[in-house]
N, CA, C and O atoms as a GROMACS GRO file, in nm:
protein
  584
    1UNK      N    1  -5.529   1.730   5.301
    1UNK     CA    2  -5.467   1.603   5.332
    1UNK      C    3  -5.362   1.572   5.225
    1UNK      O    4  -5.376   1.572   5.103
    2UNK      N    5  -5.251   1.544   5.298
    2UNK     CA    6  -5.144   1.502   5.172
    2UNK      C    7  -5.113   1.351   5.141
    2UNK      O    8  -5.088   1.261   5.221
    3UNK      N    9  -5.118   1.348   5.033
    3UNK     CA   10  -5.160   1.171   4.972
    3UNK      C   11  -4.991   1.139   4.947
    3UNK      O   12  -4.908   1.200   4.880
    4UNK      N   13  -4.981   1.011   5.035
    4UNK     CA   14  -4.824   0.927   5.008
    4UNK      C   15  -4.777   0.947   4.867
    4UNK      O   16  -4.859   0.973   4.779
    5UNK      N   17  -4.642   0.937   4.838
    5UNK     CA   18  -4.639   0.940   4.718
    5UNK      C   19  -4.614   0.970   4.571
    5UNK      O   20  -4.534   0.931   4.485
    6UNK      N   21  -4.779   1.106   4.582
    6UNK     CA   22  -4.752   1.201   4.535
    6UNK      C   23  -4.647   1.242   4.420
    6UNK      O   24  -4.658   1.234   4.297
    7UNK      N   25  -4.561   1.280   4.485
    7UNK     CA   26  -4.416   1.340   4.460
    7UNK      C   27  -4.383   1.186   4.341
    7UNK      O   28  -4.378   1.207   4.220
    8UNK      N   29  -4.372   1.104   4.374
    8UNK     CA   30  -4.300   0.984   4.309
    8UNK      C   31  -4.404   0.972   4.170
    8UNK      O   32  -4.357   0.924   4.066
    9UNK      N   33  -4.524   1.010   4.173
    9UNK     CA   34  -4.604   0.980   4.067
    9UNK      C   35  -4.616   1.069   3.986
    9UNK      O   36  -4.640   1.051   3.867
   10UNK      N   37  -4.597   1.211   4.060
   10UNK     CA   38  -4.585   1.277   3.937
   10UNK      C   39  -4.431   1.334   3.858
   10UNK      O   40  -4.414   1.410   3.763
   11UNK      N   41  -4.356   1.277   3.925
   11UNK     CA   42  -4.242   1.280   3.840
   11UNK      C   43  -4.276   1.174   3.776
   11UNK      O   44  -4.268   1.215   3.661
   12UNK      N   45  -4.317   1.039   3.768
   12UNK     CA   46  -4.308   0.944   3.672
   12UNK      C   47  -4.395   0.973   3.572
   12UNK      O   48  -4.357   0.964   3.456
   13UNK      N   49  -4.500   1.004   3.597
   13UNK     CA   50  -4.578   1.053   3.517
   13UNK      C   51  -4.502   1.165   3.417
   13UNK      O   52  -4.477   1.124   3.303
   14UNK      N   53  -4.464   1.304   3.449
   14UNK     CA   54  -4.408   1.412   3.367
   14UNK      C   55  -4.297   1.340   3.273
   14UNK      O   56  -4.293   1.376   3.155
   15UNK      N   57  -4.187   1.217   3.330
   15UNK     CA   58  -4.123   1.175   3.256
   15UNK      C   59  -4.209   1.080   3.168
   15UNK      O   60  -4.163   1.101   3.056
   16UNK      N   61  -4.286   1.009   3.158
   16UNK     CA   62  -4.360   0.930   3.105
   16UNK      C   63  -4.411   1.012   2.998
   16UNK      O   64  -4.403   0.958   2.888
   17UNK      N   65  -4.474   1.161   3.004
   17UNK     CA   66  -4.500   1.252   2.919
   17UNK      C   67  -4.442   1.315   2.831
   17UNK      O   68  -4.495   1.334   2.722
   18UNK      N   69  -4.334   1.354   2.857
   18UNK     CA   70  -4.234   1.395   2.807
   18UNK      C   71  -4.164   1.305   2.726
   18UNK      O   72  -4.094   1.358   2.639
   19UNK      N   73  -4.162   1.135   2.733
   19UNK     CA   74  -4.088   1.068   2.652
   19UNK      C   75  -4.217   1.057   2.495
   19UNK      O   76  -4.186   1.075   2.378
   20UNK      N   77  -4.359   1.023   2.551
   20UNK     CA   78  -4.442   1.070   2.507
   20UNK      C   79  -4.431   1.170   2.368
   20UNK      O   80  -4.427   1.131   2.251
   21UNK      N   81  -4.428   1.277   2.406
   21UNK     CA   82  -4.415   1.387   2.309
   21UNK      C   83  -4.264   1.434   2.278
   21UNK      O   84  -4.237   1.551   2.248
   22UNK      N   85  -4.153   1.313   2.291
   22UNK     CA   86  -4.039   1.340   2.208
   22UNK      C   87  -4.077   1.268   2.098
   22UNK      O   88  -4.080   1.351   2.007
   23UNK      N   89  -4.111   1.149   2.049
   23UNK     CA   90  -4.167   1.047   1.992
   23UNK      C   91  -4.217   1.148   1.844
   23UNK      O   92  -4.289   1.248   1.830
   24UNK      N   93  -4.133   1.058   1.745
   24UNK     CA   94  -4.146   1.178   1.584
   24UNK      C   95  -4.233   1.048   1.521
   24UNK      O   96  -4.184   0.951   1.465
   25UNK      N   97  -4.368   1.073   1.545
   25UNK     CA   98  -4.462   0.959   1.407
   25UNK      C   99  -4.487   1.004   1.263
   25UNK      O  100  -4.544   0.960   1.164
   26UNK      N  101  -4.412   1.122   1.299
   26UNK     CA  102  -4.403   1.143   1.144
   26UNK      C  103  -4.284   1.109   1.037
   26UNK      O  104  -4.254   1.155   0.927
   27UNK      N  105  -4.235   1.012   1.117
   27UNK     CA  106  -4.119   0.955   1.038
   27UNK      C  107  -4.156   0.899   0.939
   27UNK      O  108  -4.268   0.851   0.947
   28UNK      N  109  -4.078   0.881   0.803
   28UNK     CA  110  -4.102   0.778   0.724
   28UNK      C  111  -3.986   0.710   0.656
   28UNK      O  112  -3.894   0.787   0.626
   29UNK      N  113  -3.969   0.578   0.624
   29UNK     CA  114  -3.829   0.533   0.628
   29UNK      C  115  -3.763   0.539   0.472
   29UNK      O  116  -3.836   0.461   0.411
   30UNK      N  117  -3.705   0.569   0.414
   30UNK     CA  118  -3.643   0.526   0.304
   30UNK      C  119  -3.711   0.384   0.233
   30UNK      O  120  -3.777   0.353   0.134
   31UNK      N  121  -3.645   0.316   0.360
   31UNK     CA  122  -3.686   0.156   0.291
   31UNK      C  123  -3.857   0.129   0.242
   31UNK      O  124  -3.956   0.167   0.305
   32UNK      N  125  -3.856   0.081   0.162
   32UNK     CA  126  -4.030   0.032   0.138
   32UNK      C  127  -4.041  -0.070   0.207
   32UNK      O  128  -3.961  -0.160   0.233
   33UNK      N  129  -4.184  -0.044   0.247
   33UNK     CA  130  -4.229  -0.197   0.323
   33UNK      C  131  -4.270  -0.270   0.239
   33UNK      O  132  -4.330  -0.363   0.291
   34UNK      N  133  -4.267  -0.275   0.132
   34UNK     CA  134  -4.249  -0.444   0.072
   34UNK      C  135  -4.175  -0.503   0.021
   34UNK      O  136  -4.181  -0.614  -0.031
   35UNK      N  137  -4.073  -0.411   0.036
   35UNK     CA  138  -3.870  -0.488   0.095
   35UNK      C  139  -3.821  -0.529  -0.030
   35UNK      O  140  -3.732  -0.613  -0.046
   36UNK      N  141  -3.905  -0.443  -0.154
   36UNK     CA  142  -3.797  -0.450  -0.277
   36UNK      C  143  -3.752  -0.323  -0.310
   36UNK      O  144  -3.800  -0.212  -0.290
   37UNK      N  145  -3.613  -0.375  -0.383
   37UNK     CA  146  -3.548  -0.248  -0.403
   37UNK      C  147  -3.594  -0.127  -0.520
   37UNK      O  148  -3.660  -0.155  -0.620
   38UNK      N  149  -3.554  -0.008  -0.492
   38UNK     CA  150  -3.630   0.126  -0.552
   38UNK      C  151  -3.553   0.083  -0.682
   38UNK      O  152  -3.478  -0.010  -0.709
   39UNK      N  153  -3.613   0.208  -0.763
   39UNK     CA  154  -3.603   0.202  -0.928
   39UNK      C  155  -3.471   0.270  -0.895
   39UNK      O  156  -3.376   0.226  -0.959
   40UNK      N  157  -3.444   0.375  -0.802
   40UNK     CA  158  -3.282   0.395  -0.824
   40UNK      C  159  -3.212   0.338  -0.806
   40UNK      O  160  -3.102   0.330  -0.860
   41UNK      N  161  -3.261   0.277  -0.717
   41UNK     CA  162  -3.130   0.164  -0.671
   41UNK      C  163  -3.064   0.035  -0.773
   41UNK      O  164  -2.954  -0.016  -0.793
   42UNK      N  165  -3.217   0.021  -0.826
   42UNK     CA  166  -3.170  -0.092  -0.965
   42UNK      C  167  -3.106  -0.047  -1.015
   42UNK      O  168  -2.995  -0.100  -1.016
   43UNK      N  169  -3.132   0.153  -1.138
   43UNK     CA  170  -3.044   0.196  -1.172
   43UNK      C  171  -2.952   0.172  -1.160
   43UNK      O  172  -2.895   0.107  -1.247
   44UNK      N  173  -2.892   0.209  -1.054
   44UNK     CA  174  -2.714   0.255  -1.013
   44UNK      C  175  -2.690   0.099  -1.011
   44UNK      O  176  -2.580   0.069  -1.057
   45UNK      N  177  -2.756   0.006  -0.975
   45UNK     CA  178  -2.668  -0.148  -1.005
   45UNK      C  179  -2.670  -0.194  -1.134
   45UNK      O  180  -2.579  -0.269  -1.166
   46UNK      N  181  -2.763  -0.162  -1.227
   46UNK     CA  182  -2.754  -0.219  -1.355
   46UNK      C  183  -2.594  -0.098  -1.454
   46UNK      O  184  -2.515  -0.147  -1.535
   47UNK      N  185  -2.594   0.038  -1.412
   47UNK     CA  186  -2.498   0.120  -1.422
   47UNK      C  187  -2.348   0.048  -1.407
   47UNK      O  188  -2.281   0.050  -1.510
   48UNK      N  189  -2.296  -0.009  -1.304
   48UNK     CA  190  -2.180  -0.058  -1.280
   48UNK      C  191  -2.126  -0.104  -1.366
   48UNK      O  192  -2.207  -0.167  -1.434
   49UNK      N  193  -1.986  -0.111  -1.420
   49UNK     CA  194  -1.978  -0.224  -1.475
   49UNK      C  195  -1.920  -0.318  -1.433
   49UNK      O  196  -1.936  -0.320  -1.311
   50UNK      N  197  -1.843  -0.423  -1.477
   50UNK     CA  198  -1.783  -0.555  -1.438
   50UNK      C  199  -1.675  -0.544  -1.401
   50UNK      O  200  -1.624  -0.634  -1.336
   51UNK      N  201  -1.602  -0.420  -1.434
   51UNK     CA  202  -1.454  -0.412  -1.376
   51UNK      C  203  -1.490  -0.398  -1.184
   51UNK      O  204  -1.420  -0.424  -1.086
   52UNK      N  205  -1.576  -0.365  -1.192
   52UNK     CA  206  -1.605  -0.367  -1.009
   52UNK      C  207  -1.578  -0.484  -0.958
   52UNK      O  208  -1.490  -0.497  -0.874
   53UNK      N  209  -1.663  -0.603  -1.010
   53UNK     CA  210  -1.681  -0.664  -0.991
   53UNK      C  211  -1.579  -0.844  -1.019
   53UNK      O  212  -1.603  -0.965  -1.008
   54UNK      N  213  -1.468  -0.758  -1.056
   54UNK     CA  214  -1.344  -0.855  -1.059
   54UNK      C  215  -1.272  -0.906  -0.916
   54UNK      O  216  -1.198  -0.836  -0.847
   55UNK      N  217  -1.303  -1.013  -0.896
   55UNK     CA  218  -1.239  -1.062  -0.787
   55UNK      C  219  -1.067  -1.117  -0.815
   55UNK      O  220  -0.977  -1.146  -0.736
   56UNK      N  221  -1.073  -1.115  -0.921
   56UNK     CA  222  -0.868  -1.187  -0.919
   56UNK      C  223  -0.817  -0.996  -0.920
   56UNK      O  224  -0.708  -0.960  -0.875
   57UNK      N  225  -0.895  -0.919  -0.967
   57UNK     CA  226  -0.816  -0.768  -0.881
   57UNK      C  227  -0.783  -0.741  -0.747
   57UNK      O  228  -0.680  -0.692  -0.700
   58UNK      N  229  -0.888  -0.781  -0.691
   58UNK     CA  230  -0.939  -0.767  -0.570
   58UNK      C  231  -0.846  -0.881  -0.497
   58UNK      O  232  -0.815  -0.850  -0.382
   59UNK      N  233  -0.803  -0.992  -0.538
   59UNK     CA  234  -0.720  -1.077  -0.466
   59UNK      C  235  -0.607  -1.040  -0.493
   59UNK      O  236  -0.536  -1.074  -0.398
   60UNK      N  237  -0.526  -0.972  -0.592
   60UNK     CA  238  -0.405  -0.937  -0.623
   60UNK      C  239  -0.358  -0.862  -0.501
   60UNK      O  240  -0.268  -0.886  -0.420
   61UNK      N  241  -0.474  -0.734  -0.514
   61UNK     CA  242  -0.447  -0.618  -0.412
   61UNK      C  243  -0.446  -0.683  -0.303
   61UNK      O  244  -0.367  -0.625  -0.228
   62UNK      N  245  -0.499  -0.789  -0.243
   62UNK     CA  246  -0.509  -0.814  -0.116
   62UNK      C  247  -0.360  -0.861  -0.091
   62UNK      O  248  -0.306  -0.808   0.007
   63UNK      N  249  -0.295  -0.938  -0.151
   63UNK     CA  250  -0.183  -1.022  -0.155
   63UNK      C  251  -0.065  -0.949  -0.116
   63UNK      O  252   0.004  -0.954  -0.014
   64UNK      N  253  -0.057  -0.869  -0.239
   64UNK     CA  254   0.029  -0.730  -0.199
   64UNK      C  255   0.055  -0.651  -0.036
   64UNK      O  256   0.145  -0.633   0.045
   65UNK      N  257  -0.136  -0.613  -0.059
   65UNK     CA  258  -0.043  -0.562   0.099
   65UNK      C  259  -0.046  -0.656   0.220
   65UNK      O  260  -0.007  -0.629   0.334
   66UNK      N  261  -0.104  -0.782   0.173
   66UNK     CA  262  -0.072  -0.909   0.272
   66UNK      C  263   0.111  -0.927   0.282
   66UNK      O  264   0.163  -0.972   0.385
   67UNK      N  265   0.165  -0.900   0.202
   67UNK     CA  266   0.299  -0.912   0.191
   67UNK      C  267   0.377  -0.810   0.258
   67UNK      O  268   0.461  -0.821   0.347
   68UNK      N  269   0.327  -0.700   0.193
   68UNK     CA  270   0.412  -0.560   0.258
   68UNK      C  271   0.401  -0.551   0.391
   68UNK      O  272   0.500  -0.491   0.434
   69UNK      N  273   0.297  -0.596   0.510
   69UNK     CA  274   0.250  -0.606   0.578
   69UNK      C  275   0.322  -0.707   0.692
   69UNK      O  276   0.343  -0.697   0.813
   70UNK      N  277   0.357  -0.832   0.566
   70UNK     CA  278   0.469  -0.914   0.655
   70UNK      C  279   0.606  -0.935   0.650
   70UNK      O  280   0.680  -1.020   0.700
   71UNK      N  281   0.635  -0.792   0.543
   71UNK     CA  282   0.756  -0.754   0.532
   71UNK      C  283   0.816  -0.640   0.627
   71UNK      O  284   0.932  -0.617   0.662
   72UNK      N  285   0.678  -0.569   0.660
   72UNK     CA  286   0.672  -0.436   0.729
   72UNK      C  287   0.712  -0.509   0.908
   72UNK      O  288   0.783  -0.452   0.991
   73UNK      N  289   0.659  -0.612   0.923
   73UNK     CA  290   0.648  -0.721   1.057
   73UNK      C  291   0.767  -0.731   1.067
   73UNK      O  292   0.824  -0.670   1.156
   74UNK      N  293   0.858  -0.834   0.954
   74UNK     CA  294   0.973  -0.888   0.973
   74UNK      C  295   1.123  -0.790   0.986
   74UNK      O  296   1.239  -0.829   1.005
   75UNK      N  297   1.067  -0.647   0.967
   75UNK     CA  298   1.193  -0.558   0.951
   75UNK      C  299   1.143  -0.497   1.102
   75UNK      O  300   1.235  -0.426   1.143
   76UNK      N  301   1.039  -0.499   1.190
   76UNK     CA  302   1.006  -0.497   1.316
   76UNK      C  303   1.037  -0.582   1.440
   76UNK      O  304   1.054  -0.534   1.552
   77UNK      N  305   1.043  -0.712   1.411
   77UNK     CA  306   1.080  -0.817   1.436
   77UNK      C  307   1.238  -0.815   1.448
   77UNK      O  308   1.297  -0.857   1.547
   78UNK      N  309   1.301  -0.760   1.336
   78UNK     CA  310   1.469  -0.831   1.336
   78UNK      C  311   1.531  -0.646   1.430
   78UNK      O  312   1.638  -0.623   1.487
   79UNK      N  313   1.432  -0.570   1.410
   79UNK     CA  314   1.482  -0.442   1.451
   79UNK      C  315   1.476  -0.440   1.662
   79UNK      O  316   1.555  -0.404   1.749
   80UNK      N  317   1.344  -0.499   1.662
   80UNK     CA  318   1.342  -0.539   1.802
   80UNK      C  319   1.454  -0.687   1.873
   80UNK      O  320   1.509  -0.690   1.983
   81UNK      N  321   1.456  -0.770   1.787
   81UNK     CA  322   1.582  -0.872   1.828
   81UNK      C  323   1.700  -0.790   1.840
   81UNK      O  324   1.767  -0.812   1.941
   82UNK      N  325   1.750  -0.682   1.746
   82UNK     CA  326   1.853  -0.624   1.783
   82UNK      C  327   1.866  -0.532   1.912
   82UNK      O  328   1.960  -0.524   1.990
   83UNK      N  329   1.727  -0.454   1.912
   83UNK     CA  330   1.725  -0.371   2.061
   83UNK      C  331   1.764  -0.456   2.214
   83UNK      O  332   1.841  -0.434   2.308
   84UNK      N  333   1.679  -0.550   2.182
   84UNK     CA  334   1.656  -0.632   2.325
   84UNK      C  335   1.809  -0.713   2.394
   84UNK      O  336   1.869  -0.812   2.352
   85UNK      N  337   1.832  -0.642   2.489
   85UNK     CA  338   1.945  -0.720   2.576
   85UNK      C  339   1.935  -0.835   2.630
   85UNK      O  340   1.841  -0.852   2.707
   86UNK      N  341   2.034  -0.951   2.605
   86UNK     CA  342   2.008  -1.060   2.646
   86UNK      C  343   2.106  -1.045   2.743
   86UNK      O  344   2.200  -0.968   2.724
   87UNK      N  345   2.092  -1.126   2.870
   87UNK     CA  346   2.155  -1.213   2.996
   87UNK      C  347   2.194  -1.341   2.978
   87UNK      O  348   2.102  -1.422   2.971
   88UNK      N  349   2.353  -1.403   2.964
   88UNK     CA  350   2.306  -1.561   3.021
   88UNK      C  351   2.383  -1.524   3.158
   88UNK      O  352   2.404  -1.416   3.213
   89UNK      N  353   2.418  -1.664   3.193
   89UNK     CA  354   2.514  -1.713   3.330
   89UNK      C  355   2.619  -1.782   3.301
   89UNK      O  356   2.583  -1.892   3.342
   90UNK      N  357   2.719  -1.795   3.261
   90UNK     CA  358   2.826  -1.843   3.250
   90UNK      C  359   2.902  -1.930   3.366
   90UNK      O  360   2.999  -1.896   3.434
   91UNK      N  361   2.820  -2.069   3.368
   91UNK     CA  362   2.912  -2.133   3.481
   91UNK      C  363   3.028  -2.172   3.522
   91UNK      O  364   3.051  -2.199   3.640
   92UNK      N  365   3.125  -2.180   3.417
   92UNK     CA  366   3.235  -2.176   3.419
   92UNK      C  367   3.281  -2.067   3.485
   92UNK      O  368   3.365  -2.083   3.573
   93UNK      N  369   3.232  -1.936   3.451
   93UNK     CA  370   3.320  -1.828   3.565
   93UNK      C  371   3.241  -1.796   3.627
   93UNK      O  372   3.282  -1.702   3.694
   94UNK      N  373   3.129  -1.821   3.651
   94UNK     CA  374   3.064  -1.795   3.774
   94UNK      C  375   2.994  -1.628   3.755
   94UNK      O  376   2.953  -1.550   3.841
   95UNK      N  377   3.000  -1.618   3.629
   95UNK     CA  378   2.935  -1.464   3.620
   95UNK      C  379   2.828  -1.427   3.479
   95UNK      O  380   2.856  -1.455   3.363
   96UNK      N  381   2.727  -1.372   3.515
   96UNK     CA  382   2.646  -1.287   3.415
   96UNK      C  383   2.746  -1.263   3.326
   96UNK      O  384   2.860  -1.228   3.354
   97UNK      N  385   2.688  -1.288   3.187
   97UNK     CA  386   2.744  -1.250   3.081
   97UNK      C  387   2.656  -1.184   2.936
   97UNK      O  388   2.566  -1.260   2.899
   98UNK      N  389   2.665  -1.096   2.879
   98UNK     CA  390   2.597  -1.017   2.784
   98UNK      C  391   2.601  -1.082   2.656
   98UNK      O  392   2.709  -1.086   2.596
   99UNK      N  393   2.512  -1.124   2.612
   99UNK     CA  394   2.520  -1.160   2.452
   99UNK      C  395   2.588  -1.047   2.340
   99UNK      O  396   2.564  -0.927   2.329
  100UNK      N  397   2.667  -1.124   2.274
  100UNK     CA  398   2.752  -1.075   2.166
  100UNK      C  399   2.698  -0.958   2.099
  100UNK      O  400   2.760  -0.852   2.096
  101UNK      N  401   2.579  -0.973   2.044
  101UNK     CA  402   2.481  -0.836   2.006
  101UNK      C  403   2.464  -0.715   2.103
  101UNK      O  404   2.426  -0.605   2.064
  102UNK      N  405   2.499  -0.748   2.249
  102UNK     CA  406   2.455  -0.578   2.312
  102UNK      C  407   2.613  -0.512   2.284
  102UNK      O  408   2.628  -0.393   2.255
  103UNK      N  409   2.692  -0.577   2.292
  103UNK     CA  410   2.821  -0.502   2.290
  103UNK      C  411   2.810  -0.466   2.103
  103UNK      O  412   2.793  -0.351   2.062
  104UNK      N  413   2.817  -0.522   2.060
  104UNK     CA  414   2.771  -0.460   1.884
  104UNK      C  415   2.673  -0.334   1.913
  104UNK      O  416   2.710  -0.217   1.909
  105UNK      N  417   2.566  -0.369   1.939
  105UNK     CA  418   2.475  -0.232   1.985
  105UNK      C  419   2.562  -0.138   2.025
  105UNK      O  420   2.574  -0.055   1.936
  106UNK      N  421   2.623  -0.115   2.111
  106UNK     CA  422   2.666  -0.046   2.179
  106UNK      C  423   2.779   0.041   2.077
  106UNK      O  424   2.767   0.157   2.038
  107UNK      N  425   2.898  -0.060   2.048
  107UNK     CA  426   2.953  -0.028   1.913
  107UNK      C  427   2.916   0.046   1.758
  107UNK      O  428   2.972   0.121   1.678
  108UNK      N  429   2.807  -0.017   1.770
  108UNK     CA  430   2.766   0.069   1.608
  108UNK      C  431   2.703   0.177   1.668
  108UNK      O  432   2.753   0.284   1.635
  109UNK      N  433   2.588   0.187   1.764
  109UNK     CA  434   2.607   0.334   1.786
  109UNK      C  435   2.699   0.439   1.823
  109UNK      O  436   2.655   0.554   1.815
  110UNK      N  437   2.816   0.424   1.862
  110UNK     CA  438   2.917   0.484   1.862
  110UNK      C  439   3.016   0.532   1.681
  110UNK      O  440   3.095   0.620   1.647
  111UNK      N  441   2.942   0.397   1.602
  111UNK     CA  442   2.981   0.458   1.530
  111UNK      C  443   2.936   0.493   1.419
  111UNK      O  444   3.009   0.513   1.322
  112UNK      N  445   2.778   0.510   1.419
  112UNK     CA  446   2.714   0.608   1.369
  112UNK      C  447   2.722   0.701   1.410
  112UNK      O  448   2.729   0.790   1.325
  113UNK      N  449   2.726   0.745   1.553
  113UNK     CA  450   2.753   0.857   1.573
  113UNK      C  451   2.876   0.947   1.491
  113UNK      O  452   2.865   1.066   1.462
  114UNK      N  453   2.994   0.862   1.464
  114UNK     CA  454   3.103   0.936   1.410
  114UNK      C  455   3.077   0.948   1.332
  114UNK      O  456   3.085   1.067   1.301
  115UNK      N  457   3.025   0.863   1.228
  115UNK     CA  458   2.970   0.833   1.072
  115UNK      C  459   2.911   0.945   1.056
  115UNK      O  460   2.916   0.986   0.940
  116UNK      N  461   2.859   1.010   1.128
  116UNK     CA  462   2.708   1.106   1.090
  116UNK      C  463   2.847   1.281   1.129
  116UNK      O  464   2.881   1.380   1.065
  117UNK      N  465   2.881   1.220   1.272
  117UNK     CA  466   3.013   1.384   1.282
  117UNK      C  467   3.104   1.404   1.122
  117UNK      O  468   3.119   1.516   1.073
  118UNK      N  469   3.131   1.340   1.089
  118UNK     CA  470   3.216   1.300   0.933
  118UNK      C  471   3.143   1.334   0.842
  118UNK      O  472   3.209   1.376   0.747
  119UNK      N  473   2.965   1.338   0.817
  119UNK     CA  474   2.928   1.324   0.699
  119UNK      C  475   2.914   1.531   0.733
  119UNK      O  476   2.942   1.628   0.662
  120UNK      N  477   2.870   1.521   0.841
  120UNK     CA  478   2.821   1.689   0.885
  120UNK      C  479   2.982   1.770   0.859
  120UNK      O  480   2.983   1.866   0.782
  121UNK      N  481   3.086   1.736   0.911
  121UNK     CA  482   3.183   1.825   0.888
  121UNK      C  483   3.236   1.835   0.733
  121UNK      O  484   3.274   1.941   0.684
  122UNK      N  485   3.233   1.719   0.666
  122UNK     CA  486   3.267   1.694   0.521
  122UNK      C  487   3.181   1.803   0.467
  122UNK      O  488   3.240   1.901   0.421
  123UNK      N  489   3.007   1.800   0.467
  123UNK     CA  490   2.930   1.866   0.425
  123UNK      C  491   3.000   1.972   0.434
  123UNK      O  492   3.090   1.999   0.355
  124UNK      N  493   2.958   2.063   0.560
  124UNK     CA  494   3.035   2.218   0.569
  124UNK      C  495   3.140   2.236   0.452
  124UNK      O  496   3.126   2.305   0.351
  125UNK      N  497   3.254   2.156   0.489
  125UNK     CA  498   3.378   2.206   0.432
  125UNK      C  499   3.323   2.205   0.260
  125UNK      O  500   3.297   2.308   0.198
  126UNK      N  501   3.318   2.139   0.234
  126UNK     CA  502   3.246   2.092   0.056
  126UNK      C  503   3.166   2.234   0.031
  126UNK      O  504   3.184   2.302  -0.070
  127UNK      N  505   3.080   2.267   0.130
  127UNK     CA  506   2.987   2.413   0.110
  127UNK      C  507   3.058   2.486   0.133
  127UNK      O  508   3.056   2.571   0.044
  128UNK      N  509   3.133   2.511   0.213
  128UNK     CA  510   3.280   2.616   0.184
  128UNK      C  511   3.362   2.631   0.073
  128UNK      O  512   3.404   2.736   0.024
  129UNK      N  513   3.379   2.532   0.043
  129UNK     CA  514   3.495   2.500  -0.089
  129UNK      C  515   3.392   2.562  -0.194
  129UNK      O  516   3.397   2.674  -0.245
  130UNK      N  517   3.300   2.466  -0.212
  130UNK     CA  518   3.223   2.444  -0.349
  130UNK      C  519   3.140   2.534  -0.373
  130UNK      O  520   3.133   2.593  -0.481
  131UNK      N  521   3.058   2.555  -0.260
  131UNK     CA  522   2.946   2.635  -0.242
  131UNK      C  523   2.825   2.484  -0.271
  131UNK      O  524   2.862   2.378  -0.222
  132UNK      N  525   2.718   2.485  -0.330
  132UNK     CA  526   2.637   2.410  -0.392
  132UNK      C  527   2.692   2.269  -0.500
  132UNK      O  528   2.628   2.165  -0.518
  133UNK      N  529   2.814   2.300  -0.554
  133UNK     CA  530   2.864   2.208  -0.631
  133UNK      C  531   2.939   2.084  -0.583
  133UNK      O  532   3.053   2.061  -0.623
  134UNK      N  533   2.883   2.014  -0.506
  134UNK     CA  534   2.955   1.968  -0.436
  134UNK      C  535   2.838   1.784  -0.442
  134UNK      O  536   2.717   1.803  -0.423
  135UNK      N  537   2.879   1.648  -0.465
  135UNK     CA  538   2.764   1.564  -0.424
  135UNK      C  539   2.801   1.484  -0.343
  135UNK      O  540   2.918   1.484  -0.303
  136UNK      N  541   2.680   1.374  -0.287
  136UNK     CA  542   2.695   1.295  -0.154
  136UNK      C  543   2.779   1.205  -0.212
  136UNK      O  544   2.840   1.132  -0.133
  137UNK      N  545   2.801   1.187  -0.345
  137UNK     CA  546   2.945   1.099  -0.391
  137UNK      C  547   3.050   1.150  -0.302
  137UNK      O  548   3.114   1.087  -0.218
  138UNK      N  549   3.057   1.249  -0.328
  138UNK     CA  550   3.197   1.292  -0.249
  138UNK      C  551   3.188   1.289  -0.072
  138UNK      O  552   3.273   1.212  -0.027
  139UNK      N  553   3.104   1.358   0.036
  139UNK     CA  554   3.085   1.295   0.070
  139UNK      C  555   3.079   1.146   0.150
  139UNK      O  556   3.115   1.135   0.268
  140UNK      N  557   3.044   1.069   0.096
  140UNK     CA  558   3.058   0.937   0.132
  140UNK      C  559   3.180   0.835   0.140
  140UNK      O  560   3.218   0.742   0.211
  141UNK      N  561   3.243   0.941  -0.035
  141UNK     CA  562   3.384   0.888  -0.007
  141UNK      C  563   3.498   0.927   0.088
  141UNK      O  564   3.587   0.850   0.124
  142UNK      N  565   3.486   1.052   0.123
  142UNK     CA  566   3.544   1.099   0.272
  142UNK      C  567   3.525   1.021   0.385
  142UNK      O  568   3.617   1.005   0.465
  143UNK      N  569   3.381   0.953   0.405
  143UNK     CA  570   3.357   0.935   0.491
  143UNK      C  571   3.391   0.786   0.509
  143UNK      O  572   3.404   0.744   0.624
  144UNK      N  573   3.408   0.685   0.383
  144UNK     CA  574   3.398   0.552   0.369
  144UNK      C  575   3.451   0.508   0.466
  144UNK      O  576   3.391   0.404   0.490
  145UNK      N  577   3.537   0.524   0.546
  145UNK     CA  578   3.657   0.455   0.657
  145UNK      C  579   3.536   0.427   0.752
  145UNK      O  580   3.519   0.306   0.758
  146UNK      N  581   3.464   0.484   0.815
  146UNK     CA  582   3.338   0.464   0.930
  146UNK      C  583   3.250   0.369   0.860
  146UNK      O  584   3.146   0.330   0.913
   0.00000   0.00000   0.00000
């Protein structure tokens, strides 16, 4: 005779067993159970000294890179105002018009680009001429007009 079931009980069961005998009672914890701290541990805290334990260090450093942080922001900030294209509407003529900065954008990359063709061809020629003797003084002053 086959009993309802069955099947459902003894899988619960084998898993029930099996969680059973994963179970490690032979653990034992670091911590003591009467929740004071070990003789090493005092050690190594009575060891320290006080320079650890300076907080106007510890606020200096914080300050610092609290700063660099919102210096690092604000050169992100003025770098993205320059990317971003503005739109108005100009009602007077009846047309979309580009803020003064995209046409600058547009401009200085054109002339970095030259800036940079000028500094690369100067280079060459200078390493031709000079070989190695040659510096970004010179250089730059070729290039000053861009």
């Amino acid at each position: 005779m086959k009993m309802k079931g069955s099947y459902c009980l003894f899988l619960a069961l084998s898993v029930w067993f099996s969680q059973a005998l994963a179970l490690d009672f032979s653990y034992k914890s670091d911590i003591p159970t009467d929740n004071k701290p070990s003789e090493d541990y005092l050690q190594k805290r009575n060891k320290l000294s006080h320079e650890n334990w300076k907080s106007e260090k510890l606020a200096e450093a914080n300050a610092l890179a609290e700063k660099g942080e919102n210096e690092r922001q604000e050169y992100l900030d003025k770098f993205e105002r320059e990317k971003n294209l503005s739109f108005s509407y100009d009602w007077n003529e009846g047309q979309f018009k580009t803020s003064p900065g995209s046409h600058n954008h547009a401009l200085q990359h054109f002339g970095e680009q030259s800036k940079r063709h000028c500094y690369r061809a100067t280079r060459q020629r200078l390493e031709r001429e000079q070989g190695n003797g040659y510096s970004y003084t010179d250089i730059s002053d070729a290039c000053s007009h861009f």
